[in-house]
Structure formats: C-alpha cells, structure tokens
Gaussian input, Z-matrix of N, CA and C with variables (Angstrom, degrees):
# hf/3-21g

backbone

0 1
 N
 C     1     B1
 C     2     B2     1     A1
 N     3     B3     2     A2     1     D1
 C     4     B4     3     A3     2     D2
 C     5     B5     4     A4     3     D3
 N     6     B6     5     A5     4     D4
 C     7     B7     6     A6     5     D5
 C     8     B8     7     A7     6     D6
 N     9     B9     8     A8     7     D7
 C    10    B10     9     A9     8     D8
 C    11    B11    10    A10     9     D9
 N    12    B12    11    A11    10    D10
 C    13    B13    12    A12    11    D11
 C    14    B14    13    A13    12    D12
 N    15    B15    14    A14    13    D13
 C    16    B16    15    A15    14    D14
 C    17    B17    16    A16    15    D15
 N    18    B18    17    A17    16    D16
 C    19    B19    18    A18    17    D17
 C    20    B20    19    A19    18    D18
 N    21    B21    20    A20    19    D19
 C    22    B22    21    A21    20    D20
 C    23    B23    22    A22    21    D21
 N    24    B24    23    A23    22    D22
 C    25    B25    24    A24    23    D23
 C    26    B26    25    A25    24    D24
 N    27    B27    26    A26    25    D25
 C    28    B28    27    A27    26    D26
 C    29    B29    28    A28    27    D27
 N    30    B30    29    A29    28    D28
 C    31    B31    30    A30    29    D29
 C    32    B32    31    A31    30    D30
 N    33    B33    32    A32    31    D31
 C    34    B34    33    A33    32    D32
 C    35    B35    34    A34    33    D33
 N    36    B36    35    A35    34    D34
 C    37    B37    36    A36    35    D35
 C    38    B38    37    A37    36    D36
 N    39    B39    38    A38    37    D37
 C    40    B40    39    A39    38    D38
 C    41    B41    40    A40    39    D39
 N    42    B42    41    A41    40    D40
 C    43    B43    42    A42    41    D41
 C    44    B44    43    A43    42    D42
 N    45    B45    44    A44    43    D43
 C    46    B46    45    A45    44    D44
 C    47    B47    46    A46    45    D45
 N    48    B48    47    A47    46    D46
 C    49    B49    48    A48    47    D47
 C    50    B50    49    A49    48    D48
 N    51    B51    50    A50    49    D49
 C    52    B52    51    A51    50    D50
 C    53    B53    52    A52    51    D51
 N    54    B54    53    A53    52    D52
 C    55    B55    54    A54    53    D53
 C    56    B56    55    A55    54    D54
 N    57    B57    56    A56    55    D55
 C    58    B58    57    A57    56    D56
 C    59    B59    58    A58    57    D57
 N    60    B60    59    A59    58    D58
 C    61    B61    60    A60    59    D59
 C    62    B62    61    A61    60    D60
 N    63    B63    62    A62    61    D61
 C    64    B64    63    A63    62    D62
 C    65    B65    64    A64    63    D63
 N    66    B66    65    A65    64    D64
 C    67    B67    66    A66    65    D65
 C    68    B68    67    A67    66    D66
 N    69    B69    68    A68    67    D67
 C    70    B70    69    A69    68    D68
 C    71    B71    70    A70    69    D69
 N    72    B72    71    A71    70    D70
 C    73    B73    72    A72    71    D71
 C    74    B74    73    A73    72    D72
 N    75    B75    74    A74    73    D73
 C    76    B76    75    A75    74    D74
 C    77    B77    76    A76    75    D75
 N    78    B78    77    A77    76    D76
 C    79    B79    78    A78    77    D77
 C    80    B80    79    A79    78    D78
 N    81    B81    80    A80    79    D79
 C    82    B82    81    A81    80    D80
 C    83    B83    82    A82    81    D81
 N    84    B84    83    A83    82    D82
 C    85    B85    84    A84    83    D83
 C    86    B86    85    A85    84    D84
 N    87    B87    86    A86    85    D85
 C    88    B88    87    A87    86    D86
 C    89    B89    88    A88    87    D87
 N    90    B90    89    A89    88    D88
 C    91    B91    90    A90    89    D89
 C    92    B92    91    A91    90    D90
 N    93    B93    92    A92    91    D91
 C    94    B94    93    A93    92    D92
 C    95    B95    94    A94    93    D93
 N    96    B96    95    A95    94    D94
 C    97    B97    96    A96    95    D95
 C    98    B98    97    A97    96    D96
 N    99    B99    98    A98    97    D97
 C   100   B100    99    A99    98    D98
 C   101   B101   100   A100    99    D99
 N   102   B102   101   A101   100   D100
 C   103   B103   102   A102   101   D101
 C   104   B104   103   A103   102   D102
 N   105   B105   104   A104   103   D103
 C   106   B106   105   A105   104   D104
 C   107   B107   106   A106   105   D105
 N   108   B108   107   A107   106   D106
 C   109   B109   108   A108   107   D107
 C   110   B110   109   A109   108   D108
 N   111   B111   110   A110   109   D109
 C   112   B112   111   A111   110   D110
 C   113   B113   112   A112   111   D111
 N   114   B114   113   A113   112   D112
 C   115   B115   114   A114   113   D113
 C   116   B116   115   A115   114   D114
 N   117   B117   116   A116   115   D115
 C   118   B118   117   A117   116   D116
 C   119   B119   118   A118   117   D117
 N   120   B120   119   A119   118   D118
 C   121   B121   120   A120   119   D119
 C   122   B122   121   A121   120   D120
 N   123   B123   122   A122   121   D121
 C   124   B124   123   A123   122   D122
 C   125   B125   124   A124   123   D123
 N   126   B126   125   A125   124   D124
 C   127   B127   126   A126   125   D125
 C   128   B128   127   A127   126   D126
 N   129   B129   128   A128   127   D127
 C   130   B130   129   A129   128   D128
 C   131   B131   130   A130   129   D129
 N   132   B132   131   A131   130   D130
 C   133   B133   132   A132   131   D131
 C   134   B134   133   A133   132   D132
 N   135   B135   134   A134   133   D133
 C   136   B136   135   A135   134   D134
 C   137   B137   136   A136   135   D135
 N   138   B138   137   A137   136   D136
 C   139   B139   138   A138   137   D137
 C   140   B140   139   A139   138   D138
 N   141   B141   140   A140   139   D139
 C   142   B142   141   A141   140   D140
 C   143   B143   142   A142   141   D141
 N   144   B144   143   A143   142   D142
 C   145   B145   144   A144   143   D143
 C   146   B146   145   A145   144   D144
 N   147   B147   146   A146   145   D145
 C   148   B148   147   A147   146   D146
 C   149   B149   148   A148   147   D147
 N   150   B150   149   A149   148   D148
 C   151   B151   150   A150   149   D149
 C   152   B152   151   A151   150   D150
 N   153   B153   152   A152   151   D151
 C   154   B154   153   A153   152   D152
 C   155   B155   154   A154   153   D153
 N   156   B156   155   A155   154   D154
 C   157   B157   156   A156   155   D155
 C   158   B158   157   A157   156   D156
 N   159   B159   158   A158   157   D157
 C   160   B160   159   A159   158   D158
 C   161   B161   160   A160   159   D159
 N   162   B162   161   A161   160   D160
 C   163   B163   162   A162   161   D161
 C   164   B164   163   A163   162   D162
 N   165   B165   164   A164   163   D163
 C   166   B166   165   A165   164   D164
 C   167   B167   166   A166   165   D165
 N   168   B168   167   A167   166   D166
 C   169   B169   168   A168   167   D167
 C   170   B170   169   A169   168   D168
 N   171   B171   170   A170   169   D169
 C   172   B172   171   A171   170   D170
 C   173   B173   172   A172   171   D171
 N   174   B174   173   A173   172   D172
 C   175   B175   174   A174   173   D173
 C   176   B176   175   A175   174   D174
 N   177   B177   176   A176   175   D175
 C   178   B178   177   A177   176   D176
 C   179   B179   178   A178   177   D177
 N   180   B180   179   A179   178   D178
 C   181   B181   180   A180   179   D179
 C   182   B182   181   A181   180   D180
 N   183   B183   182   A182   181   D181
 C   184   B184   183   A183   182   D182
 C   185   B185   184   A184   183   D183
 N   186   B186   185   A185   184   D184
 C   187   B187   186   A186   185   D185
 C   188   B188   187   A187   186   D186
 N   189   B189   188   A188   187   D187
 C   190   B190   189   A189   188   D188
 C   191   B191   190   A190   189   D189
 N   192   B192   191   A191   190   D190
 C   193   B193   192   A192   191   D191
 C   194   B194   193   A193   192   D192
 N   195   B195   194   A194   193   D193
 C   196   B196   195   A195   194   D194
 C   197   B197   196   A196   195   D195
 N   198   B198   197   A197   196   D196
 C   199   B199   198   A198   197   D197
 C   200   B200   199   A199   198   D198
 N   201   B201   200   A200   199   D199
 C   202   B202   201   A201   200   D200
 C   203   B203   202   A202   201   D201
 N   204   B204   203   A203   202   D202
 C   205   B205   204   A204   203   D203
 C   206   B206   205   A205   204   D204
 N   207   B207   206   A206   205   D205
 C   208   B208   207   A207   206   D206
 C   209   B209   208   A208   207   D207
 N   210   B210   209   A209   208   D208
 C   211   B211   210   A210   209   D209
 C   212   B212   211   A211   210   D210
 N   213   B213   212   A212   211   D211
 C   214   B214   213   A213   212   D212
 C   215   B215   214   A214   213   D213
 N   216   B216   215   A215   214   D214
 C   217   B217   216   A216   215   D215
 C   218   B218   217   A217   216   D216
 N   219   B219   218   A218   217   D217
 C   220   B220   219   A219   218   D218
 C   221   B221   220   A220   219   D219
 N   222   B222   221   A221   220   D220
 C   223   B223   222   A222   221   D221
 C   224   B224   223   A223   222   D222
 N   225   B225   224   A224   223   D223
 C   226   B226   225   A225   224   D224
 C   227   B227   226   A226   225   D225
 N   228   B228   227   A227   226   D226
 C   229   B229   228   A228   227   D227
 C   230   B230   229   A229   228   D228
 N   231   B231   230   A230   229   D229
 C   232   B232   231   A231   230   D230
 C   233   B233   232   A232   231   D231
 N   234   B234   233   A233   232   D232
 C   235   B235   234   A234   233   D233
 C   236   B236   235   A235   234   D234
 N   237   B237   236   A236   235   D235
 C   238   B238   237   A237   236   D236
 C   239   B239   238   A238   237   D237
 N   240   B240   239   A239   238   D238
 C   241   B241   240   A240   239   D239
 C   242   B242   241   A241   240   D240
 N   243   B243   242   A242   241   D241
 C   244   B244   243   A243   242   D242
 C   245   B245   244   A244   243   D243
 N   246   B246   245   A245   244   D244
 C   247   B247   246   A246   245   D245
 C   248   B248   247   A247   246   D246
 N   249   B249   248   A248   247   D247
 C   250   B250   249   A249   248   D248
 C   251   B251   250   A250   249   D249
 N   252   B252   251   A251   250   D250
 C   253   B253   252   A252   251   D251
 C   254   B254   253   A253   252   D252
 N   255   B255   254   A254   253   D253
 C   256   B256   255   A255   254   D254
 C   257   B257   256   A256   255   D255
 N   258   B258   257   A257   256   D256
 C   259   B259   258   A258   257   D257
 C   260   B260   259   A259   258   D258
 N   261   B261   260   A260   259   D259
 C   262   B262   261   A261   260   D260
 C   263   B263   262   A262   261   D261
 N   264   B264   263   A263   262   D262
 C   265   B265   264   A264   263   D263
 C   266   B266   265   A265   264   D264
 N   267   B267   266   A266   265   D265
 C   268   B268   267   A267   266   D266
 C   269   B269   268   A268   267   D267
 N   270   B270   269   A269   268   D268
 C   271   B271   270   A270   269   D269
 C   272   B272   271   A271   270   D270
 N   273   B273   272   A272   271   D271
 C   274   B274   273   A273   272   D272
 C   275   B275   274   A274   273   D273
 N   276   B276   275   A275   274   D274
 C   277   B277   276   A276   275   D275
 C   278   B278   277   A277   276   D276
 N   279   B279   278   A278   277   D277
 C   280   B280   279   A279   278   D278
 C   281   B281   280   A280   279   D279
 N   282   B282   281   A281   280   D280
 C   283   B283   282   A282   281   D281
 C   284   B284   283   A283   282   D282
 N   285   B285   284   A284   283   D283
 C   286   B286   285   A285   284   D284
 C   287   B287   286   A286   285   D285
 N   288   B288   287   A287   286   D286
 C   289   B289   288   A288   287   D287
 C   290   B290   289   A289   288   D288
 N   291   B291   290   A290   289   D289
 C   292   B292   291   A291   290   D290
 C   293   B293   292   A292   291   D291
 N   294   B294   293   A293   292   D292
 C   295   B295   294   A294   293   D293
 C   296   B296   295   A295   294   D294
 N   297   B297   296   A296   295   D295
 C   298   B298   297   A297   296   D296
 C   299   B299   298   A298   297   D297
 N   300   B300   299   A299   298   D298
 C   301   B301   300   A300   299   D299
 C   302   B302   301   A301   300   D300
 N   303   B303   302   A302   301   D301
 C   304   B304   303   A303   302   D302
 C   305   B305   304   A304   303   D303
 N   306   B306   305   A305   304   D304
 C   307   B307   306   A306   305   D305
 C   308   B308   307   A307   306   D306
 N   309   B309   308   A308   307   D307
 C   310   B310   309   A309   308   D308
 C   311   B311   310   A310   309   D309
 N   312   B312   311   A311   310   D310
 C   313   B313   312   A312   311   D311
 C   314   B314   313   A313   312   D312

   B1=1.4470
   B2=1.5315
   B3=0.9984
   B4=1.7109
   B5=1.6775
   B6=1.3770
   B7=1.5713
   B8=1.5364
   B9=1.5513
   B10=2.0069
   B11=1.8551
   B12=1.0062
   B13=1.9671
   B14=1.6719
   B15=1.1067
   B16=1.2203
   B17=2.0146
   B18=1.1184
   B19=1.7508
   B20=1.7925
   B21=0.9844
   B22=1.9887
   B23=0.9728
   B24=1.8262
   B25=1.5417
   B26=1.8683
   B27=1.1064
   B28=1.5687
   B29=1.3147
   B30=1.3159
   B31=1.5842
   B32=1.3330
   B33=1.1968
   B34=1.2808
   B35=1.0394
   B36=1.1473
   B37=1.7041
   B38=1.7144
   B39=1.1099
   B40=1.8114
   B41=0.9637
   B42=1.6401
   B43=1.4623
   B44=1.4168
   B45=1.6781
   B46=1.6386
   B47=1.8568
   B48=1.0148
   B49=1.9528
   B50=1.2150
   B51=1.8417
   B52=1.3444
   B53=1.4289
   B54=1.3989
   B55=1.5675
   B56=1.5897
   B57=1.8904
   B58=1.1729
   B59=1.7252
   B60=1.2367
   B61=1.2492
   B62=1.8434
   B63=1.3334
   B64=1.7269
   B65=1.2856
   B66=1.4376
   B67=1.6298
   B68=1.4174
   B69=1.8162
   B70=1.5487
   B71=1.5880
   B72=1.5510
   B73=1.3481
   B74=1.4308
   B75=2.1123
   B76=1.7294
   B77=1.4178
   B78=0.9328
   B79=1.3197
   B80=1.4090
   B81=1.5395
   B82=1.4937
   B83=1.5366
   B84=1.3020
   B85=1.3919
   B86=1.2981
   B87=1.5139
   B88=1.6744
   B89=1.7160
   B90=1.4852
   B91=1.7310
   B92=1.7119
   B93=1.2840
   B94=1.6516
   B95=1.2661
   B96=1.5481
   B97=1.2142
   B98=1.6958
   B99=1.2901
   B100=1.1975
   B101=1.0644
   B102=1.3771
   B103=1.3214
   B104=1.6756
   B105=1.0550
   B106=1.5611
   B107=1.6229
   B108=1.9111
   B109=1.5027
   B110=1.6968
   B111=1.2385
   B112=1.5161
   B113=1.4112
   B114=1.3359
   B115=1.5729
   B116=1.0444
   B117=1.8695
   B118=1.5401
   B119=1.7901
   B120=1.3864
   B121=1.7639
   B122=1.6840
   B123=1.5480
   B124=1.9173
   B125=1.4025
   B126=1.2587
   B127=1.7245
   B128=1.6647
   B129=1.4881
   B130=1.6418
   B131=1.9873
   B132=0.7543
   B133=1.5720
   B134=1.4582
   B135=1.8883
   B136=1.1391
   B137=1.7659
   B138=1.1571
   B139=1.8375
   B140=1.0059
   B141=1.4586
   B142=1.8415
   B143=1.7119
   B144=1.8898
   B145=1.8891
   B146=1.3222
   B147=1.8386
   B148=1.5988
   B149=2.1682
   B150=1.5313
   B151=1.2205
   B152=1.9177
   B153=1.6508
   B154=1.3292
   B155=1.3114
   B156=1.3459
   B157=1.1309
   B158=1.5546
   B159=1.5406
   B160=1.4591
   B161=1.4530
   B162=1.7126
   B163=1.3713
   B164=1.6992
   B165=1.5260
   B166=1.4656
   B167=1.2781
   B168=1.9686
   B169=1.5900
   B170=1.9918
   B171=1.8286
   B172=1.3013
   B173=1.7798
   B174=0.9759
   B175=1.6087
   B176=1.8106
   B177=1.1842
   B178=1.9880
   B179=1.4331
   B180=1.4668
   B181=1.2760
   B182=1.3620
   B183=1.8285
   B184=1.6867
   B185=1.5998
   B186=1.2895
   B187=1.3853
   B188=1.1600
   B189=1.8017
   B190=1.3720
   B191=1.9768
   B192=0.7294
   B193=1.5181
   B194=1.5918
   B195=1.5012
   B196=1.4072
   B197=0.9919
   B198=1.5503
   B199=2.1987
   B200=1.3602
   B201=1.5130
   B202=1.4633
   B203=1.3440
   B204=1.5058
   B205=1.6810
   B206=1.4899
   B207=1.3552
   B208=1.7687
   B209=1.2271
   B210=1.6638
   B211=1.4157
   B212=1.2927
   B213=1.6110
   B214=1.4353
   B215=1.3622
   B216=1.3485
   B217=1.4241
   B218=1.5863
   B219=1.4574
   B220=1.6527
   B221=1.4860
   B222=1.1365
   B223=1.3913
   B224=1.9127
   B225=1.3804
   B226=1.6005
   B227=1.0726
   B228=1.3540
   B229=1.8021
   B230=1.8570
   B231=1.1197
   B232=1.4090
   B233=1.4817
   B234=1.2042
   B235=1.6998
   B236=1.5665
   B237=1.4994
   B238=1.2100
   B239=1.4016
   B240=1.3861
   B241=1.2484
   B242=1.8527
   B243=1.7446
   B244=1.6301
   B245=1.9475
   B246=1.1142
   B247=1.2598
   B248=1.5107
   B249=1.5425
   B250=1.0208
   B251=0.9169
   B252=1.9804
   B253=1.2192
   B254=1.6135
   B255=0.9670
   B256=1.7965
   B257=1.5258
   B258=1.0907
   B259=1.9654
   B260=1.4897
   B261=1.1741
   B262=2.2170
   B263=2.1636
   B264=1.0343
   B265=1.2464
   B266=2.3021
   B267=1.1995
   B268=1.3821
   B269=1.7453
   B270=1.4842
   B271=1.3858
   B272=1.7684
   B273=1.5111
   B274=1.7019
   B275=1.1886
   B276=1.5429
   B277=1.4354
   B278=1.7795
   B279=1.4575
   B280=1.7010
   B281=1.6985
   B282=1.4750
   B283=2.0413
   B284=1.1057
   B285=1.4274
   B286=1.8196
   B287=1.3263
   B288=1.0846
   B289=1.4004
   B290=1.6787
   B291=1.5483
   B292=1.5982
   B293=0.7634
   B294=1.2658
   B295=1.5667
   B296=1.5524
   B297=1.9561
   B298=1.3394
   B299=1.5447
   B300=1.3638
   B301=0.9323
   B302=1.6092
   B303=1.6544
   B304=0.9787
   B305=1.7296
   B306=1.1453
   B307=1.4329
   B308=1.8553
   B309=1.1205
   B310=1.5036
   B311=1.2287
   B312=1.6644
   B313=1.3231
   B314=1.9910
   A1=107.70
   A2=118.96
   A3=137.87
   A4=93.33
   A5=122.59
   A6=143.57
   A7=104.75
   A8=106.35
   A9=113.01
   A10=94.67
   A11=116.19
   A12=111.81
   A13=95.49
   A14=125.90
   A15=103.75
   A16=124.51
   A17=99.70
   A18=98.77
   A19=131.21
   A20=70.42
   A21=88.21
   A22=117.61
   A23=97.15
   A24=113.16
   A25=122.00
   A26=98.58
   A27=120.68
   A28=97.22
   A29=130.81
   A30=147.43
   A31=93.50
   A32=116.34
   A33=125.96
   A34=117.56
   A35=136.63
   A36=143.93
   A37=91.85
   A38=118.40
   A39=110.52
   A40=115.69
   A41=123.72
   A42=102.51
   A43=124.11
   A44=114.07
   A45=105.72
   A46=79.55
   A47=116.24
   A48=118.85
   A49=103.02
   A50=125.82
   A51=130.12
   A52=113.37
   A53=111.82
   A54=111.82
   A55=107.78
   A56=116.94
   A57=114.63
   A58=101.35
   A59=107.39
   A60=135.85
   A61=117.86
   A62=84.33
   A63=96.73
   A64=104.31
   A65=125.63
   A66=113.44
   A67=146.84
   A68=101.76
   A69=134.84
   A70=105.06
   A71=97.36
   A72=112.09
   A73=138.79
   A74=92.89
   A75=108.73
   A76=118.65
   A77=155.62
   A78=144.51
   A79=93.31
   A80=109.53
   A81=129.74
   A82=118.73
   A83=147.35
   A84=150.67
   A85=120.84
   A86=115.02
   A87=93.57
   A88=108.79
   A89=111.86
   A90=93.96
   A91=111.94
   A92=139.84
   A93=134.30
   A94=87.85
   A95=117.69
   A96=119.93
   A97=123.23
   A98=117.03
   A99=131.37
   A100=129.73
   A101=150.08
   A102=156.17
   A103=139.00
   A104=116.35
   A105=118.18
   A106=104.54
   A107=104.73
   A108=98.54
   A109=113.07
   A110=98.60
   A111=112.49
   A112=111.18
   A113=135.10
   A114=138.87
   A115=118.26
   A116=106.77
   A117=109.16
   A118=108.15
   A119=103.62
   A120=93.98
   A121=94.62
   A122=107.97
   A123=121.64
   A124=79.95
   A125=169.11
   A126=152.08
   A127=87.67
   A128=104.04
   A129=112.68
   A130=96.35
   A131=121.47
   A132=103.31
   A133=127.56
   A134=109.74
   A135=109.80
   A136=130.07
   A137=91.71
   A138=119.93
   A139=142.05
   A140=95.04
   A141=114.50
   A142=91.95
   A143=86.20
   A144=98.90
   A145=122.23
   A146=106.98
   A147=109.68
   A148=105.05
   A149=97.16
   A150=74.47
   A151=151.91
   A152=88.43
   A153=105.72
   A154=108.39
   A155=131.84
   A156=136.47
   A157=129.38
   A158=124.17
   A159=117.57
   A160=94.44
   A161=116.89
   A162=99.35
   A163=95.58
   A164=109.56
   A165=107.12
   A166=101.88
   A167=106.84
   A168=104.66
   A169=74.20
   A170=108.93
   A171=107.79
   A172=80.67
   A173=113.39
   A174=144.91
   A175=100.80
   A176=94.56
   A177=121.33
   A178=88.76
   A179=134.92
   A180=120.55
   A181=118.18
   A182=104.97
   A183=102.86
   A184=80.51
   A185=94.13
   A186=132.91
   A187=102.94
   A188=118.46
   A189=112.75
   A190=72.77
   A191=146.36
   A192=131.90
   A193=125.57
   A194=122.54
   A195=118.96
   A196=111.86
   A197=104.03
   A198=133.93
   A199=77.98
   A200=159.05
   A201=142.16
   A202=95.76
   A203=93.92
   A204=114.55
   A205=107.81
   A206=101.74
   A207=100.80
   A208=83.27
   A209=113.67
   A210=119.56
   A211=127.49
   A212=120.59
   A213=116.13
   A214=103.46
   A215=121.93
   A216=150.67
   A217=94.87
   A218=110.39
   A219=101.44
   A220=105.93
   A221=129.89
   A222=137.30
   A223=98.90
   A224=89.06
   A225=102.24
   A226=117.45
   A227=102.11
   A228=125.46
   A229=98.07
   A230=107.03
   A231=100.38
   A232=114.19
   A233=118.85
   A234=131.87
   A235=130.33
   A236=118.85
   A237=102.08
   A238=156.85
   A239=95.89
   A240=149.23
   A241=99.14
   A242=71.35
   A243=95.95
   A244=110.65
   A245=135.92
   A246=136.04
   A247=108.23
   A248=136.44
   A249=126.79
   A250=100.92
   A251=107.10
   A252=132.70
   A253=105.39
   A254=107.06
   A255=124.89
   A256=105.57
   A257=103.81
   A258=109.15
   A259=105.59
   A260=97.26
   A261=77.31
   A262=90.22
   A263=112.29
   A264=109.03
   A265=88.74
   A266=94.86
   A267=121.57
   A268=95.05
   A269=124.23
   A270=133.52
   A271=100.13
   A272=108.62
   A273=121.37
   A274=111.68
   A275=152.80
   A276=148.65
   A277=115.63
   A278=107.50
   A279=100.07
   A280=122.33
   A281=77.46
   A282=92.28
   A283=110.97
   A284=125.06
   A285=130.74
   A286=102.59
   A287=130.46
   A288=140.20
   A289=98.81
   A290=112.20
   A291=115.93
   A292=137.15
   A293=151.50
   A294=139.31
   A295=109.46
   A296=117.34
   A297=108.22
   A298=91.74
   A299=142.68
   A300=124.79
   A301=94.20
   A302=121.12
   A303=135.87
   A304=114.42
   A305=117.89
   A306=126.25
   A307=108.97
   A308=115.57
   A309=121.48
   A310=129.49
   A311=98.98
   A312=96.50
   A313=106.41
   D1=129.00
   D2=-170.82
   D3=-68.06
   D4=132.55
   D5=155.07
   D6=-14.51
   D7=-40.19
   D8=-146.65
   D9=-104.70
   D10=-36.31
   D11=165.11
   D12=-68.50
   D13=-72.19
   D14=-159.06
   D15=-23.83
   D16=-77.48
   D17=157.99
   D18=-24.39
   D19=-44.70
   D20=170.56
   D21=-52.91
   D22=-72.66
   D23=171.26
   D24=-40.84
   D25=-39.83
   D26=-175.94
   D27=-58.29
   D28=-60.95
   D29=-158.59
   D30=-57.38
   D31=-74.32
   D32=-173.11
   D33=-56.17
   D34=-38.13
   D35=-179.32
   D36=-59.68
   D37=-54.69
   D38=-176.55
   D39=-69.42
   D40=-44.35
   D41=174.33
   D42=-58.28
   D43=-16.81
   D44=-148.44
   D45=-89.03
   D46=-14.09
   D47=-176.03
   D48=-66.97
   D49=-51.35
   D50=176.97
   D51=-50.00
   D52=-51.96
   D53=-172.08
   D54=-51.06
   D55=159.57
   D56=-174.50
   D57=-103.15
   D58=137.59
   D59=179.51
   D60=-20.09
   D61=-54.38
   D62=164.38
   D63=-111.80
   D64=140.30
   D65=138.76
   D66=-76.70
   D67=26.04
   D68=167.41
   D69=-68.28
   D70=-38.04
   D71=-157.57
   D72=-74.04
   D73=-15.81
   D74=164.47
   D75=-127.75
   D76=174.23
   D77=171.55
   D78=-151.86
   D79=165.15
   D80=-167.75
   D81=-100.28
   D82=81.68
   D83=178.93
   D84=-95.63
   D85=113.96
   D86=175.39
   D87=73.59
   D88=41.71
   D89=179.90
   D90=49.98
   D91=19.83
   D92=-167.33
   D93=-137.55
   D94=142.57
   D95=146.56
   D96=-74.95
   D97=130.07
   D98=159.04
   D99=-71.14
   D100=122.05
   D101=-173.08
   D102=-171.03
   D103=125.22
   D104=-172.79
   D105=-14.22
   D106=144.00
   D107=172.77
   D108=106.10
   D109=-25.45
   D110=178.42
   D111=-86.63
   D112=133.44
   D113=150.60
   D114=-64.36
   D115=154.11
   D116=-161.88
   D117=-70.55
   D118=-3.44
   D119=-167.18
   D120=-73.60
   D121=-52.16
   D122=175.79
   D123=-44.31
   D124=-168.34
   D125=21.38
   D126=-133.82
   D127=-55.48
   D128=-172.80
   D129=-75.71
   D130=-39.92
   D131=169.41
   D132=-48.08
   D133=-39.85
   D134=170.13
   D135=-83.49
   D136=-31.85
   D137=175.27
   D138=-91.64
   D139=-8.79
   D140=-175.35
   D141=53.82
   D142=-171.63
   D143=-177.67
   D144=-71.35
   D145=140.03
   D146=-161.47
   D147=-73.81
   D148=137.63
   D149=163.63
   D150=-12.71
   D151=-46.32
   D152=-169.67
   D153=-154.92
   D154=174.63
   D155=-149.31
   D156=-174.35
   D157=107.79
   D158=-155.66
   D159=-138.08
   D160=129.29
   D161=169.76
   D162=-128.01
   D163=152.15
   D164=-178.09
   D165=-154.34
   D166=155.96
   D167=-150.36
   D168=-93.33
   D169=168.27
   D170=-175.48
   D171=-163.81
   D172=123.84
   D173=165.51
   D174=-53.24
   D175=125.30
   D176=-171.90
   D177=-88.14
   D178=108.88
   D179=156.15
   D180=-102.14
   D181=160.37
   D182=176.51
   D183=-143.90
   D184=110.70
   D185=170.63
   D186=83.07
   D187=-105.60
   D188=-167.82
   D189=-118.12
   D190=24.87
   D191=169.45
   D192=-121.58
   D193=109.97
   D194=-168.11
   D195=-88.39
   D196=134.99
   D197=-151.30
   D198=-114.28
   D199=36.10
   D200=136.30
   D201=155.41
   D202=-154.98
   D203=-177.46
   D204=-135.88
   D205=156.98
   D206=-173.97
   D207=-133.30
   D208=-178.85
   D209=154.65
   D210=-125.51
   D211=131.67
   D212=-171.16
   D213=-100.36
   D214=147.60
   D215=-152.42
   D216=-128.69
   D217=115.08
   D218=160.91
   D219=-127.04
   D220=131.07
   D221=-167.78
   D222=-137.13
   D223=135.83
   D224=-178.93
   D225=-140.90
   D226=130.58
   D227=-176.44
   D228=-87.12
   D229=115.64
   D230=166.18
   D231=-124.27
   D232=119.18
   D233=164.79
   D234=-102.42
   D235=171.92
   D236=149.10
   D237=-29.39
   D238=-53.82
   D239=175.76
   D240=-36.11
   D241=-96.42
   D242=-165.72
   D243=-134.14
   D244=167.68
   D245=165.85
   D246=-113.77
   D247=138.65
   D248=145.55
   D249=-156.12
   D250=159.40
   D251=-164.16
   D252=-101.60
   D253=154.20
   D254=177.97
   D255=-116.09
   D256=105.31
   D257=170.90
   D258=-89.51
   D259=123.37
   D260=179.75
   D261=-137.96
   D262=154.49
   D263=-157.10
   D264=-128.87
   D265=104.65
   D266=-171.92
   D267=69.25
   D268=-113.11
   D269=-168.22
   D270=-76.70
   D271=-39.75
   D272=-161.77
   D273=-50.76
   D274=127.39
   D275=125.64
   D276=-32.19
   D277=90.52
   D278=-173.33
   D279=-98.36
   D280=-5.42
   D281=-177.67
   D282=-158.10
   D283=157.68
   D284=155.78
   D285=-118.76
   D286=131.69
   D287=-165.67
   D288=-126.89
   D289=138.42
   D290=145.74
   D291=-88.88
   D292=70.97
   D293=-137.29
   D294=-72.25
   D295=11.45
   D296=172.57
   D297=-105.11
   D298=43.40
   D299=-160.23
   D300=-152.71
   D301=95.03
   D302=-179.57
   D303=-45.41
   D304=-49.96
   D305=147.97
   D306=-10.86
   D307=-69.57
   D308=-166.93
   D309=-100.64
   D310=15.84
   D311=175.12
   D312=-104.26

C-alpha cells in the first residue's frame, strides 16, 4: 500500500464511523440535521410545529412484566418532498420513520 492511500484510507474510515447507520435515522429541518437523542424543544426549534400530532400512554416493560407507563409522542412533518414521522418516547427523539418505506412500518 503506497505512503499517500494510507491517509485516505484513514479519512474515510472516520467519516464512514460518523455517518448514521441508516439514513432513516436523520432527516434535514431548518438547514439542521435531525436525529434520535434530541428533545422535543431542539426538534420544534429547528422545524417549527409538526404537521400532526399523536400522543399515547404505552406500558415500560422489563422482561415479560410492565414497571409503568410512559408516553409516546408521534409528530409528523409532511412535505412534498418527503413525509416523516418522529417517535420520541416522553421528551426523547427515539426514531425517524418513513411511512413510505415498508422497512419501517
């Protein structure tokens, strides 16, 4: 291997680590990337208000026995473009979903 790939190789090996696993997994709002991990105040700062809006109570399990209830939040940006959904589980961003995308449903 030549002195001048090695570095290359290197470059690329980190960026391809930064990138997210799926590209289900961020979407673009406001010039910002969007992505799991974010609170709903960060999502509406970058996106303003979601098209739509669903919140529902859903039972916390640990194992086969449910330790409470949380609430899941689904909020959806819909455009020309593209549609996707935001799962965020109380404040948390836990998914980006396509709902044209048999994969994620």
């Amino acid at each position: 291997m030549s002195n001048r790939l090695v570095p290359t190789l290197a470059a690329l090996l980190v960026c391809a680590a930064a990138m997210p696993a799926s590209a289900d997994e961020t979407f673009t709002c406001g010039g910002q990337i969007i992505q799991p991990g974010m609170s709903q105040a960060a999502v509406l700062a970058q996106c303003g208000e979601p098209t739509s809006k669903t919140e529902t109570q859903v039972p916390v399990r640990s194992g086969n026995m449910v330790s409470g209830m949380t609430t899941e939040s689904r909020w959806t940006y819909a455009s020309y473009s593209s549609t996707r959904v935001l799962v965020f589980d109380a404040d948390n961003l836990v998914s980006i979903i396509d709902p044209n995308d048999p994969d994620d449903n």
